[in-house]
Every structure is written in C-alpha cells, then in structure tokens.
Phi, psi and omega in degrees: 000325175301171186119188232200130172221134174258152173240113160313312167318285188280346190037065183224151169242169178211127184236141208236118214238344188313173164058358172263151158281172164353273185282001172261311187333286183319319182303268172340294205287338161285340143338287181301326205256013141305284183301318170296334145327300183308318190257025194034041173296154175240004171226163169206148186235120178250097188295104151299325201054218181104354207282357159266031199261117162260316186267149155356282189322331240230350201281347186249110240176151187275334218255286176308336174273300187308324182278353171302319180293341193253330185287307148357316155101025177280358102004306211316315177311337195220323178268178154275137193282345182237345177276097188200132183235118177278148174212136178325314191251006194208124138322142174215116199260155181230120174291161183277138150298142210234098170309301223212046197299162172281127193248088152196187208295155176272155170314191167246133185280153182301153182293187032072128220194350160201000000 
C-alpha cells in the first residue's frame, strides 16, 4: 500500500504512508514533502490512517508524529506554516513557493518495513 502518485496538473502529491513503521513513515513523508518543494509542487497530501485514534495511550502513532513535527516547526523550510489542514486519516501541507523548482525524477519510496 505505500507509495506515492504525483499530479502534474494539479501539482500535489499524494503519499500513502500504510506499511512503514513509525521512523521509516517519518523519513519517507520528509523526503516528499522536500522533493514537492524542489519540484515547485504546491500540496502534498500524507495519508496516514490511523482515524479513530483518541486515547493518550494510542499516540505513537505515524498521525500524532507527524503533527508533532509539524507543530515543532520541522517543516518550516519547504510548508508554510499556517497552510495546513489535518483530516482523520491524512495531513494535508500547502508547500512554500519554489523561484527555481527542479524538472527531474522523484525518489523511490523506502521498501515496506511492518
């Protein structure tokens, strides 16, 4: 189920985040959201699931690291800081504009890893 489909068009990416653990998840959606910078894309959608996760306990979790990261501000380089929309199974980042984006190929997602 992991993996990645870019829209040239709409110039969003949408990264599928299932089957990684935790820090291969994390590795993989800064990669992308790196590369939609690079490549002057302007959304990146990272779908996690995760959507009924409530309790405390339930937290280490690919959906709470990531918003960790993003309230952290490790991010900062490539989104914008206020464009960002949470959704039960998916993040959804608006990229900082990229003056001198790149035309060549995207990475390969990490192999499958839980």
């Amino acid at each position: 189920m992991a993996g990645f489909e870019v829209d040239i068009f709409k110039k969003c990416v949408e990264v599928d985040l299932h089957n990684y653990s935790i820090r291969t998840a994390l590795i993989a959606a800064r990669e992308k959201i790196k590369e939609a910078y690079e490549h002057g894309f302007r959304h990146i959608r990272l779908i996690h699931g995760a959507a009924n996760i409530v309790s405390k306990n339930e937290r280490k979790t690919i959906k709470y690291s990531l918003r960790t990261m993003l309230k952290n501000r490790e991010f900062d380089k490539w989104v914008d800081q206020k464009g960002w929309v949470f959704r039960d199974e998916s993040l959804i980042l608006e990229i900082r504009r990229n003056s001198a984006p790149l035309n060549r190929e995207w990475n390969e997602m990490p192999p499958e890893d839980y």
